[in-house]
N, C-alpha and C positions, 0 to 999 in steps of 0.2 A: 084195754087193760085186762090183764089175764086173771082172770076169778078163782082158776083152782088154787087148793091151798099147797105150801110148800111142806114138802117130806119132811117127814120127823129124822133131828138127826139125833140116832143115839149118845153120842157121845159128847152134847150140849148139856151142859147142868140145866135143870130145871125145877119148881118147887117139888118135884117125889125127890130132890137130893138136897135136903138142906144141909149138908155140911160139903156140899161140895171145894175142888180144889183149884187152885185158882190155874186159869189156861195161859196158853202165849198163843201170840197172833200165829197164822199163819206162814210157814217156813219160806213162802215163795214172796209175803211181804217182806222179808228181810233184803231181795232184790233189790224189790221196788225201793227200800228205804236207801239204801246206797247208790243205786242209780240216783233218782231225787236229788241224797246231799252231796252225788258228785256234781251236780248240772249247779246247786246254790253253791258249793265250794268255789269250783269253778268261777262263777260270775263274780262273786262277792272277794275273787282273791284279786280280779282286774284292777279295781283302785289303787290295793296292795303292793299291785306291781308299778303303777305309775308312778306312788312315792317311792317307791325302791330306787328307780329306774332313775329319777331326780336326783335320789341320796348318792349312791352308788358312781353317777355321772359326774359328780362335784367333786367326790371322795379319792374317785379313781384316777380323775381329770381324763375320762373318755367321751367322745363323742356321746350323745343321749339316744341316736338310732345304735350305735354298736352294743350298748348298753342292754337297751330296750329287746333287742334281739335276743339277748342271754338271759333275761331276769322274768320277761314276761313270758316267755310257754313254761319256764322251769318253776315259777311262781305257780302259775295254771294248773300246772299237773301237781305239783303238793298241793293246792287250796281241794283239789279234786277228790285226792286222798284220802288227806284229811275229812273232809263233806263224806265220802261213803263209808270210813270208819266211823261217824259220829251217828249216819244213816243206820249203820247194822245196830251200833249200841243202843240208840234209842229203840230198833225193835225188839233185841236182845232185854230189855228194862221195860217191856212195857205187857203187864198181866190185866187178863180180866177174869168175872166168875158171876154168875146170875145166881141170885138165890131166892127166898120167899122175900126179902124185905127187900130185894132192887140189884141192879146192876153195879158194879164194883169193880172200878179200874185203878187200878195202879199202873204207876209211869215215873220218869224221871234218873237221868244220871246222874248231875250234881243237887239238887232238890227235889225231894221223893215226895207224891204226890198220893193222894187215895182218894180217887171221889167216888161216892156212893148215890144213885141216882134211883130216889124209892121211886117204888112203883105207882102208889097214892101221887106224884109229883110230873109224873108221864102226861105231855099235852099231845105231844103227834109227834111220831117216827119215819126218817127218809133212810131207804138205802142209796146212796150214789154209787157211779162205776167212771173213774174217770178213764184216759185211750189208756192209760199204764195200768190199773187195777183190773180192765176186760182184759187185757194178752194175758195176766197172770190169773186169770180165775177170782179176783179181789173185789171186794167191797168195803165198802165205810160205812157204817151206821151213825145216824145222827138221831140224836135223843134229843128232843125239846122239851123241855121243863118249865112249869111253875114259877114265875119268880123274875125280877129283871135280869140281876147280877147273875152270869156265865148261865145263861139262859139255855145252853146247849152243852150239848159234850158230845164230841168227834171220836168214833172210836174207828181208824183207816188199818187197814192190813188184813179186814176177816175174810174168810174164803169166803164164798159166795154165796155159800148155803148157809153158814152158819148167819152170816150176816141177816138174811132172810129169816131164819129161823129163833134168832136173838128179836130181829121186827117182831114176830109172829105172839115169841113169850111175854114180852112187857106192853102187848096189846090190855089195857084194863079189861077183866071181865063183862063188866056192864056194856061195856061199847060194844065188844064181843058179840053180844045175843043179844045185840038191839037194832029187828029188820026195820023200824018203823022212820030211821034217820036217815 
């Protein structure tokens, strides 16, 4: 495990900016978030197409393979679309901002969300890198909290530094400068 500390990035709020502005993720997470919901659109339009494929087969009085041929890649490729327009909007929707009293994510296209994760509430911090967040530079920061109920909060799309460096700032101080643990 690598001991040096990670680079300060300037342009990370931290407590010398308490009124900081709130950030978007990562320009290269918007990729990744369409890739993603085209692979879920994709999958999740298969059923789709097999009741289509049934409906369609009954309606039109065509065979169910002539059918099936026309409705499932055409079904496929809108579910796909559709999945990496809902991918970009959710990146497009989704702010964060660190301040003195905790991290502060906002998210949500049709219900808007604000969760605010004090610092005082900080148990331990993961950065992960899944194989599509390492091609793009990406991280996800997981925050564990205090508390049963949504015990965490995922925040996927930050470059890679910051994600680090977002780990680095909601470290509590006491743990900080304590060699003795």
């Amino acid at each position: 495990m690598d001991s040096a500390p990670a680079p300060p990035l300037t342009d990370v709020p931290t407590d010398a900016t308490p009124e900081s502005e709130w950030r978007r993720l990562s320009p290269s997470a918007a990729i990744v978030r369409a890739i993603a919901g085209a692979i879920v659109g994709g999958v999740v339009s298969i059923p789709v197409a097999g009741v289509l494929v049934g409906l369609l087969s009954d309606l039109l009085g065509l065979s169910p393979l002539i059918t099936g041929v026309l409705v499932i890649p055409t079904t496929a490729i809108a579910g796909s679309l559709l999945g990496a327009w809902l991918g970009r909007l959710r990146w497009k929707r989704t702010r964060w901002k660190l301040d003195t009293i905790g991290l502060h994510v906002r998210r949500g296209l049709f219900w808007h969300t604000e969760v605010l994760v004090p610092r005082s509430r900080v148990q331990h911090l993961d950065v992960e890198r899944g194989p599509l967040e390492r091609q793009f530079s990406l991280a996800s920061l997981i925050v564990h909290t205090a508390g049963t109920q949504n015990a965490a909060l995922r925040l996927s799309g930050l470059d890679d530094a910051d994600a680090v460096a977002l780990r680095d700032a909601l470290i509590p101080d006491a743990v900080r400068h304590v060699d003795a643990l």
